[in-house]
C-alpha positions as CSV (number, residue, x, y, z in Angstrom):
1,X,-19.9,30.9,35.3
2,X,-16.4,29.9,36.2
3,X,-15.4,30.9,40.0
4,X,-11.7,31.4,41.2
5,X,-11.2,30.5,44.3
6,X,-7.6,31.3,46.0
7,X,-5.9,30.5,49.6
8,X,-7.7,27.3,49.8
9,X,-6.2,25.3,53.2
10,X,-4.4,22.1,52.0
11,X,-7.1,20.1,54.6
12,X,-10.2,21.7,52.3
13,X,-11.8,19.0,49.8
14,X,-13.8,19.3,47.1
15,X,-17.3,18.4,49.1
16,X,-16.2,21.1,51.9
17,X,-15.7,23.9,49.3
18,X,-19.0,22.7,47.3
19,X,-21.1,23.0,50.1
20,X,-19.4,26.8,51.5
21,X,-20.7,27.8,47.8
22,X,-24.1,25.7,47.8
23,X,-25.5,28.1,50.1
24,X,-25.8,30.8,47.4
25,X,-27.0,28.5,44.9
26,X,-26.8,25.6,42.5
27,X,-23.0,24.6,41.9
28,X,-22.1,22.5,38.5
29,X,-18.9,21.8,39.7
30,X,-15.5,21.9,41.9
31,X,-12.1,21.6,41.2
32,X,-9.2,22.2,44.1
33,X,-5.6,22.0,42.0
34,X,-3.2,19.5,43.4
35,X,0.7,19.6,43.1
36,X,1.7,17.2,41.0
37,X,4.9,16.0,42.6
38,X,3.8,16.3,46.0
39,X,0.3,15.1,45.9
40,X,-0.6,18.2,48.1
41,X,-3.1,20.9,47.8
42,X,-1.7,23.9,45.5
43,X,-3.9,26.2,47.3
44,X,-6.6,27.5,44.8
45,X,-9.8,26.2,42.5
46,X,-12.4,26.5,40.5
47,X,-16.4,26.5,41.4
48,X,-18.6,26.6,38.3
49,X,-21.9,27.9,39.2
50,X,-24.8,27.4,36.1
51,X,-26.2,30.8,37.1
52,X,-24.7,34.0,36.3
53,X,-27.0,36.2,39.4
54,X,-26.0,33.2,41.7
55,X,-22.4,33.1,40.7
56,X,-21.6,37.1,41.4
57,X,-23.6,36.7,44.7
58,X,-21.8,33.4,45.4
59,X,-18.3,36.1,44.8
60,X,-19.8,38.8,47.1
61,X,-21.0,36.7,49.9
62,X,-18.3,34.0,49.9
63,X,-14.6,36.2,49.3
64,X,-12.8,36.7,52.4
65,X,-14.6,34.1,54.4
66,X,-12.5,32.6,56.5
67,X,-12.3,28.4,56.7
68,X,-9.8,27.1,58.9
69,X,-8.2,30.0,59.7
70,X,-7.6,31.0,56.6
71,X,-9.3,34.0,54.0
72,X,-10.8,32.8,50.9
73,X,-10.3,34.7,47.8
74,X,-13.2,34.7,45.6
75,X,-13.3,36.1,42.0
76,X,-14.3,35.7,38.5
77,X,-12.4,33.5,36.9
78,X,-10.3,34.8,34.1
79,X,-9.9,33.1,30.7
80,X,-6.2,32.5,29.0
81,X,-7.1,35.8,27.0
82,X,-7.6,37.8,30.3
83,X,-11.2,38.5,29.8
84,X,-13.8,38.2,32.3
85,X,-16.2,34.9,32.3
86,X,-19.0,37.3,32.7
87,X,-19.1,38.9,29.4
88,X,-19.4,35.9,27.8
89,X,-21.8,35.0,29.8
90,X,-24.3,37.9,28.0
């Protein structure tokens, strides 16, 4: 299941935001966005988690956890046709 992951601090890497999401289960992968004239952080990612149960409880436990001072914003990741990773999932 794809994972959105919004107001990421531009210091967060890939390893910090892989092992915030580890603790609810296996991750498949990470992916922080970068700017690509600046080279800097653009602030938000995506966590793909191989298990539906573990993704949604990864969401619950993990959104609005702070890191660095700032709130993580944790939801299931849309697809360009607006529909919800989940019911694909099924």
């Amino acid at each position: 299941m794809n994972i959105y992951v919004a107001n990421i601090d531009k210091k967060m890497t890939e390893k910090d935001l892989k092992h915030i999401f580890s603790e609810c289960g296996r991750v498949g992968s990470v992916t922080i966005w970068f700017d690509r004239e600046t080279g800097k952080s653009a602030g938000y990612g995506f966590v793909k988690m191989p298990d539906a149960f573990e993704a949604l409880l990864a969401v619950t436990k993990i959104s609005h956890r702070s890191w660095n001072g700032k709130r993580l914003r944790v939801s299931i990741a849309r697809s360009q046709r607006g529909e919800s990773t989940i019911l694909r999932a099924y």
